[in-house]
PDB file of N, CA, C and O in Angstrom:
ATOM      1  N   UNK A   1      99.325  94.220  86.855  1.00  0.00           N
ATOM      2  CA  UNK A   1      98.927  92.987  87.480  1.00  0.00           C
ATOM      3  C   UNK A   1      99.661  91.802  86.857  1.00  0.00           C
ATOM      4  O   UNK A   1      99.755  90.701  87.399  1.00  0.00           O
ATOM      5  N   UNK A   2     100.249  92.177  85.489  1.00  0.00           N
ATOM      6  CA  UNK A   2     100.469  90.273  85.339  1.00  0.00           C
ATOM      7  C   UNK A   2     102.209  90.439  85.644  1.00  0.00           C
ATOM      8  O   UNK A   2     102.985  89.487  85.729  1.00  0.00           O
ATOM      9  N   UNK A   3     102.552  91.808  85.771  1.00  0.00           N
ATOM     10  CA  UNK A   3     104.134  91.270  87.079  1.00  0.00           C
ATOM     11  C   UNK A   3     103.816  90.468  88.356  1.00  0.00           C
ATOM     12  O   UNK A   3     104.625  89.651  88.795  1.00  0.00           O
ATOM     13  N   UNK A   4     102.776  90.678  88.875  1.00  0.00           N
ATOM     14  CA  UNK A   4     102.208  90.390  90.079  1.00  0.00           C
ATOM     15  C   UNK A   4     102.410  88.415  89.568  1.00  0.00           C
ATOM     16  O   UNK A   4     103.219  87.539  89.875  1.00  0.00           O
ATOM     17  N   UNK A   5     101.077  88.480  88.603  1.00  0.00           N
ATOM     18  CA  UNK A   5     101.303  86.607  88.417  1.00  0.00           C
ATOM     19  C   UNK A   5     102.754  86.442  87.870  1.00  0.00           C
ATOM     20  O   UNK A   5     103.402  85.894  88.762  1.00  0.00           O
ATOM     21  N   UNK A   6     103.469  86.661  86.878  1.00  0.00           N
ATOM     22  CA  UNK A   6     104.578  86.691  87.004  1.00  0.00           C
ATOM     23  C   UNK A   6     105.678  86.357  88.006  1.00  0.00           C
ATOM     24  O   UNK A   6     106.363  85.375  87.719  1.00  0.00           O
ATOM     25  N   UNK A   7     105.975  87.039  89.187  1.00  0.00           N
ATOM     26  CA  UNK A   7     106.474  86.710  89.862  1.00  0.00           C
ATOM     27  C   UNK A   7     105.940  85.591  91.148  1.00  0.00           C
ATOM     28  O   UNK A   7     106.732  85.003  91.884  1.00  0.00           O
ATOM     29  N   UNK A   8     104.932  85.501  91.197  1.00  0.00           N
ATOM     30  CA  UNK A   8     104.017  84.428  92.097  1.00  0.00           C
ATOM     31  C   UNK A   8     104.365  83.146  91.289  1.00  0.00           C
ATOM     32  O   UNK A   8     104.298  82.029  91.801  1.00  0.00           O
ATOM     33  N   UNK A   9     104.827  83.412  89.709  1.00  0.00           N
ATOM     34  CA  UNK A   9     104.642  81.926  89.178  1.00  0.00           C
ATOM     35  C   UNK A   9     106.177  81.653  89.378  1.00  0.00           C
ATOM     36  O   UNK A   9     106.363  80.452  89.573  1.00  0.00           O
ATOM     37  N   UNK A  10     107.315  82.379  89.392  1.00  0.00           N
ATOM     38  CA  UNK A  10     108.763  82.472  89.215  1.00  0.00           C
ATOM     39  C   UNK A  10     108.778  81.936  90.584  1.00  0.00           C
ATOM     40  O   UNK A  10     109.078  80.744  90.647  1.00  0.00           O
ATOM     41  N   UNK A  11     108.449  82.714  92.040  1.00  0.00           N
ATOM     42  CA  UNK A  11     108.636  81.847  93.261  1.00  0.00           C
ATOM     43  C   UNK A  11     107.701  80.849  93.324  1.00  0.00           C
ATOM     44  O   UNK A  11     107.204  81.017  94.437  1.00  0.00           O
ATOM     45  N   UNK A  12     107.097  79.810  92.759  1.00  0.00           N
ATOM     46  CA  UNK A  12     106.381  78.868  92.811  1.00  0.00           C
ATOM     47  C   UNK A  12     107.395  77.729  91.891  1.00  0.00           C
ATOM     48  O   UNK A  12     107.291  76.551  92.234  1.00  0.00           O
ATOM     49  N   UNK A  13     108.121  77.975  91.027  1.00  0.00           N
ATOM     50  CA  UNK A  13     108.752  77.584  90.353  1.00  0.00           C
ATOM     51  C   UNK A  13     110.099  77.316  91.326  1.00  0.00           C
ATOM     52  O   UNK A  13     110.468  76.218  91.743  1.00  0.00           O
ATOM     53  N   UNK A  14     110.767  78.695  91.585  1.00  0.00           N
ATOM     54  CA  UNK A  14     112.262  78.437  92.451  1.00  0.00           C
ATOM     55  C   UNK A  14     111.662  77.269  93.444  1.00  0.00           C
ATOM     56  O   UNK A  14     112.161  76.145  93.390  1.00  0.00           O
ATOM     57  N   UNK A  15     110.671  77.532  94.278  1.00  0.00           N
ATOM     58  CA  UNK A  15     110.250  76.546  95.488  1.00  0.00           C
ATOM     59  C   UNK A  15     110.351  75.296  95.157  1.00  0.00           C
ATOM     60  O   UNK A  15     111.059  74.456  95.713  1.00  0.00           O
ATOM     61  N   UNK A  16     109.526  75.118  94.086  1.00  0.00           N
ATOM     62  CA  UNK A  16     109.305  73.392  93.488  1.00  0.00           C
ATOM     63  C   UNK A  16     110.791  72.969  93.620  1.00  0.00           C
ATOM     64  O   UNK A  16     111.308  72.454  94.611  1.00  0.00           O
ATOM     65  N   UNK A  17     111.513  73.346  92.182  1.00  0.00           N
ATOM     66  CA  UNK A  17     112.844  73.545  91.908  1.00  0.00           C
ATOM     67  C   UNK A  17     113.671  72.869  93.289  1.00  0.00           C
ATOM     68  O   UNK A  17     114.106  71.729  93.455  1.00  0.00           O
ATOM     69  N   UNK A  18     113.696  74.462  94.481  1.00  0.00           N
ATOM     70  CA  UNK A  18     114.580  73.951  95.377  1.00  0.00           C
ATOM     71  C   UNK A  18     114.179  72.840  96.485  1.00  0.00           C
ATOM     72  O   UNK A  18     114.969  72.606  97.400  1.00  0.00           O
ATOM     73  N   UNK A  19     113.158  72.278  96.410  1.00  0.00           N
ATOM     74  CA  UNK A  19     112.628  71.201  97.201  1.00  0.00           C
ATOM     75  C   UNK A  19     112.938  70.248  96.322  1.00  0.00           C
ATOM     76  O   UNK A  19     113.647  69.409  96.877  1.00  0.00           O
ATOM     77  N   UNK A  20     112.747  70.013  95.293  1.00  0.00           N
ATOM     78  CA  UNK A  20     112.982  68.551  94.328  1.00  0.00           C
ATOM     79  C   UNK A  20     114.807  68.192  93.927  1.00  0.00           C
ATOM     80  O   UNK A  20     115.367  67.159  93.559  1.00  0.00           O
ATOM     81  N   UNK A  21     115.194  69.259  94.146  1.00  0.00           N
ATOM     82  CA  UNK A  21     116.876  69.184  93.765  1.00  0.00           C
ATOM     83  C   UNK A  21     117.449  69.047  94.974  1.00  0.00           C
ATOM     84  O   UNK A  21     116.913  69.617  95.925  1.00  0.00           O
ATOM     85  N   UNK A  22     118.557  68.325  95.164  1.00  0.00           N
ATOM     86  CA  UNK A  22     118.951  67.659  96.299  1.00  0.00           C
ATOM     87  C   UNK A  22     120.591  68.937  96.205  1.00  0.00           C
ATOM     88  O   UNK A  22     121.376  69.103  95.272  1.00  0.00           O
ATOM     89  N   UNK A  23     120.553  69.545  97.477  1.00  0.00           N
ATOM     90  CA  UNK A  23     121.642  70.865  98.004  1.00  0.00           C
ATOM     91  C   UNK A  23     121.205  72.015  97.105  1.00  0.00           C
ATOM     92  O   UNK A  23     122.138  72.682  96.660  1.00  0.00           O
ATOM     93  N   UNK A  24     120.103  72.345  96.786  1.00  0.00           N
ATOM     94  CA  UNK A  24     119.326  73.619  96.358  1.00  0.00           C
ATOM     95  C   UNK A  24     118.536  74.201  96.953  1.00  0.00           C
ATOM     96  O   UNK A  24     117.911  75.187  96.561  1.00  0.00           O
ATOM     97  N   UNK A  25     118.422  73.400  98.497  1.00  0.00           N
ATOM     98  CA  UNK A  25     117.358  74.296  99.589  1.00  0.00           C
ATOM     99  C   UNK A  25     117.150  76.040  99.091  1.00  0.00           C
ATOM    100  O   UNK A  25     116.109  76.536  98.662  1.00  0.00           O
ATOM    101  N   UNK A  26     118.052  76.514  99.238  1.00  0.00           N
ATOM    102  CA  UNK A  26     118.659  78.249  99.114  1.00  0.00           C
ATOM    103  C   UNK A  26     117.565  78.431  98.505  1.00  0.00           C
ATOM    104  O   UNK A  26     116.680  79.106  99.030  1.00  0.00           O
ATOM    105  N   UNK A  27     117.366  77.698  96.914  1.00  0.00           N
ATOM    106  CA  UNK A  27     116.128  78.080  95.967  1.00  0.00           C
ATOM    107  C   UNK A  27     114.914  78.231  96.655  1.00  0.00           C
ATOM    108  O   UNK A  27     114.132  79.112  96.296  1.00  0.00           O
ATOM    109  N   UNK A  28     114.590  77.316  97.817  1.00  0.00           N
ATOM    110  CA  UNK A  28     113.049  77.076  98.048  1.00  0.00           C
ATOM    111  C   UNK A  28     112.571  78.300  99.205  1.00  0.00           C
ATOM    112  O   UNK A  28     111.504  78.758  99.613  1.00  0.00           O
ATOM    113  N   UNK A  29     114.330  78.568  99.513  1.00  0.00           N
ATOM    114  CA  UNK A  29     114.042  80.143 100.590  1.00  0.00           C
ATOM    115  C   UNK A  29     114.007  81.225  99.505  1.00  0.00           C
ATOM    116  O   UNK A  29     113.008  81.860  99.841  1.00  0.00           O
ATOM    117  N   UNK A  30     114.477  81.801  98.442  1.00  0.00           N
ATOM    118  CA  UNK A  30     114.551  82.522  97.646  1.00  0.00           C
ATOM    119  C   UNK A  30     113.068  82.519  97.134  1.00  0.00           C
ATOM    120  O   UNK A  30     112.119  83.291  97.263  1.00  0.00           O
ATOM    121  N   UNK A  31     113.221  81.627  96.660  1.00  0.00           N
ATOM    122  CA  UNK A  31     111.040  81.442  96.511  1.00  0.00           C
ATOM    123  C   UNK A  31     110.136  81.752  97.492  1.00  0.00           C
ATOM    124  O   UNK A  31     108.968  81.971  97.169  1.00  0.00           O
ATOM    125  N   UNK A  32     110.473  81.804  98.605  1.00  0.00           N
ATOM    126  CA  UNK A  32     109.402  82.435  99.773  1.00  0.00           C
ATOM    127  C   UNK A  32     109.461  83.487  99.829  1.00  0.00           C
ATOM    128  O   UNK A  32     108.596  84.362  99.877  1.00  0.00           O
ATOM    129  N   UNK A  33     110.573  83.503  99.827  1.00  0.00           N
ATOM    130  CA  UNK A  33     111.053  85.463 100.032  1.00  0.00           C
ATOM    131  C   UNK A  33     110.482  86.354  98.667  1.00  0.00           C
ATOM    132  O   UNK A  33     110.284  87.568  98.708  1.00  0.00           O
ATOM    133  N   UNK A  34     110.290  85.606  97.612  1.00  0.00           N
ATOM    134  CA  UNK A  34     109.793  86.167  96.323  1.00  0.00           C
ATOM    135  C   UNK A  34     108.645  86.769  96.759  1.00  0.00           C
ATOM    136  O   UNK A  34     108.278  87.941  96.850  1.00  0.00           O
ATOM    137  N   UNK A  35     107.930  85.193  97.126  1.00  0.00           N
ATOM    138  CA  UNK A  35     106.456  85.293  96.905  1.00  0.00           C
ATOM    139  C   UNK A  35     106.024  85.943  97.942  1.00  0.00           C
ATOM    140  O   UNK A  35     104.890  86.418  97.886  1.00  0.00           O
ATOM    141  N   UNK A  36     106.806  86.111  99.101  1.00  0.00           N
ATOM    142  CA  UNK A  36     106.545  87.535 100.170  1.00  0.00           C
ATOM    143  C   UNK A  36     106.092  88.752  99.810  1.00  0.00           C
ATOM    144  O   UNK A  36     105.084  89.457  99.763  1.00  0.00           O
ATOM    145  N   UNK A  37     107.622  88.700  99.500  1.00  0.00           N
ATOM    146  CA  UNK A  37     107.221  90.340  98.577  1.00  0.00           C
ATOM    147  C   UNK A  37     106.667  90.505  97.639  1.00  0.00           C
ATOM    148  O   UNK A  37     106.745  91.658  97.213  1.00  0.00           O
ATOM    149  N   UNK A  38     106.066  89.791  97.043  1.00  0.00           N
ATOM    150  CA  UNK A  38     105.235  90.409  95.594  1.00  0.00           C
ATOM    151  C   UNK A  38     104.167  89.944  96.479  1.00  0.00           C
ATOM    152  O   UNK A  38     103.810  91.092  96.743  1.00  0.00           O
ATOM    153  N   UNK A  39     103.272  89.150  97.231  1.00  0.00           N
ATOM    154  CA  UNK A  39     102.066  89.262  97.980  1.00  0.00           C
ATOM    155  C   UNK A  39     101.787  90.904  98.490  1.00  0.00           C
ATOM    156  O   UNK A  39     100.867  91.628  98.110  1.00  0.00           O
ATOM    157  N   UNK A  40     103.185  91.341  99.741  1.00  0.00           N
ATOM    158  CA  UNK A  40     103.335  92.575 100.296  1.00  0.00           C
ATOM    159  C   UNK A  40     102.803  93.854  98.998  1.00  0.00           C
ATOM    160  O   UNK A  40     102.200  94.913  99.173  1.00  0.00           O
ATOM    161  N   UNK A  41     103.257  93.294  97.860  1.00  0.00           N
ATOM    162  CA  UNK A  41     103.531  94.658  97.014  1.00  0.00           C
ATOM    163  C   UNK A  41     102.011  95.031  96.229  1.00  0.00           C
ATOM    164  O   UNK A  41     101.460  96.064  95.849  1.00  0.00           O
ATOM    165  N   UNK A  42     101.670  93.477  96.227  1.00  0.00           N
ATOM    166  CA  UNK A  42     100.313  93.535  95.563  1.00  0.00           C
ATOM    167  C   UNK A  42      99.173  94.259  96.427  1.00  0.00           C
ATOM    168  O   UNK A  42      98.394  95.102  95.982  1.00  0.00           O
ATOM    169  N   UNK A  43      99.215  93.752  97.814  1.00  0.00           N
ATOM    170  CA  UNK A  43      98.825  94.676  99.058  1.00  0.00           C
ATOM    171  C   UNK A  43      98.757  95.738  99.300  1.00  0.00           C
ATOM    172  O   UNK A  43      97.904  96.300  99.986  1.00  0.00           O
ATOM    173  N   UNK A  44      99.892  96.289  98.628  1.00  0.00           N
ATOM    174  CA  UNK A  44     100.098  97.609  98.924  1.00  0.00           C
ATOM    175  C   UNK A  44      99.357  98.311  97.570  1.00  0.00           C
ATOM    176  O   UNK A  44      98.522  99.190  97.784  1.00  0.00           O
ATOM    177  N   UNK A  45      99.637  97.957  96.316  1.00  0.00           N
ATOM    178  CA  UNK A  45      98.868  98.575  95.286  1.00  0.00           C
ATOM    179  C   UNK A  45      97.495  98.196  95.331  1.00  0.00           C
ATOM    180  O   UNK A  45      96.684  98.859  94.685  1.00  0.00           O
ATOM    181  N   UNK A  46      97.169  97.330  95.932  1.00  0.00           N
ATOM    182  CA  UNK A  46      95.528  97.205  96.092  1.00  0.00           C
ATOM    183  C   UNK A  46      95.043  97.899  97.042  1.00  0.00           C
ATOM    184  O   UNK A  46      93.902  98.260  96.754  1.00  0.00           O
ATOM    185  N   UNK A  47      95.426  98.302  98.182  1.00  0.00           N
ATOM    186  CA  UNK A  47      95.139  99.336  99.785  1.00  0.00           C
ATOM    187  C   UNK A  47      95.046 100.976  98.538  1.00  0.00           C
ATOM    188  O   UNK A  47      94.182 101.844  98.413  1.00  0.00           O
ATOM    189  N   UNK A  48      96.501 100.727  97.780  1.00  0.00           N
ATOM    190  CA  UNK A  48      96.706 102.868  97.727  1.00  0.00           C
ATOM    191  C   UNK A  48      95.053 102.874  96.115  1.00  0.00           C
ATOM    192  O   UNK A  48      94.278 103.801  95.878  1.00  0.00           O
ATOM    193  N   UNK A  49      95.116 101.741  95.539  1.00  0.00           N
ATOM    194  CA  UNK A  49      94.483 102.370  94.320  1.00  0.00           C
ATOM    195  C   UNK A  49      92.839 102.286  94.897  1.00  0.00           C
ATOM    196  O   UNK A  49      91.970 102.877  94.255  1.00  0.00           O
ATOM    197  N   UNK A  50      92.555 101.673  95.888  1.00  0.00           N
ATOM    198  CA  UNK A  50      91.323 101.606  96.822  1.00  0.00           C
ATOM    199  C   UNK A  50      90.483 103.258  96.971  1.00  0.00           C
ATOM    200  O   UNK A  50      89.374 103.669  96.630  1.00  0.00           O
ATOM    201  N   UNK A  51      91.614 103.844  97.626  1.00  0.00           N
ATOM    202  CA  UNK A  51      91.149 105.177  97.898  1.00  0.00           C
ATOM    203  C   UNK A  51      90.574 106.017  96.968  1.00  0.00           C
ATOM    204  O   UNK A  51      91.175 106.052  95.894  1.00  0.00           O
ATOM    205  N   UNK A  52      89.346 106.875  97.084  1.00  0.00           N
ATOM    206  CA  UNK A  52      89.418 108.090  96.422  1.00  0.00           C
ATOM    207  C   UNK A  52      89.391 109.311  96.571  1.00  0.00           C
ATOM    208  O   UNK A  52      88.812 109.606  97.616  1.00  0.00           O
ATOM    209  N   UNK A  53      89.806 110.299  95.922  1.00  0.00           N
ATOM    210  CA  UNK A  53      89.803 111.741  96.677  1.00  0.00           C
ATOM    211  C   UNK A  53      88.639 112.037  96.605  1.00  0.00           C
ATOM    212  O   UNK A  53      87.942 111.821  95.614  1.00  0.00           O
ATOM    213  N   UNK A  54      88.096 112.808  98.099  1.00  0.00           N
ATOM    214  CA  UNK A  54      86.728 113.855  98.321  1.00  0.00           C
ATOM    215  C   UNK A  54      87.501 114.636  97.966  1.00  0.00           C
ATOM    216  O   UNK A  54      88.669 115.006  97.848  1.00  0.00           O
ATOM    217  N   UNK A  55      85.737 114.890  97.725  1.00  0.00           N
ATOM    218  CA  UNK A  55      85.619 116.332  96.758  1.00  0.00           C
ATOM    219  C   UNK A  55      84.764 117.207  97.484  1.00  0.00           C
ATOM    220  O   UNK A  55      84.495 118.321  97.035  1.00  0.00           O
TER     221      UNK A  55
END
């Protein structure tokens, strides 16, 4: 879990970053796209560790 905050804080950071710096847009898409996929990924390890095997 703390890759999870980890990377939520890294694209929260690029975003700020590429919105406040003037011809660094790229950053503030790189930051969405971060925080996409580590939302997606966290999703996905929270759905598979959900399950349990019957018995």
């Amino acid at each position: 879990m703390t890759a999870v905050l980890l990377f939520v804080i890294v694209a929260l950071l690029l975003g700020i970053i590429g919105v406040l710096v003037s011809g660094l847009a790229y950053l503030w898409i790189v930051g969405i796209v971060v925080l996409v996929a580590d939302l997606a990924y966290a999703a996905w390890r929270w759905r598979r560790s959900g399950r349990r095997p019957v018995r």
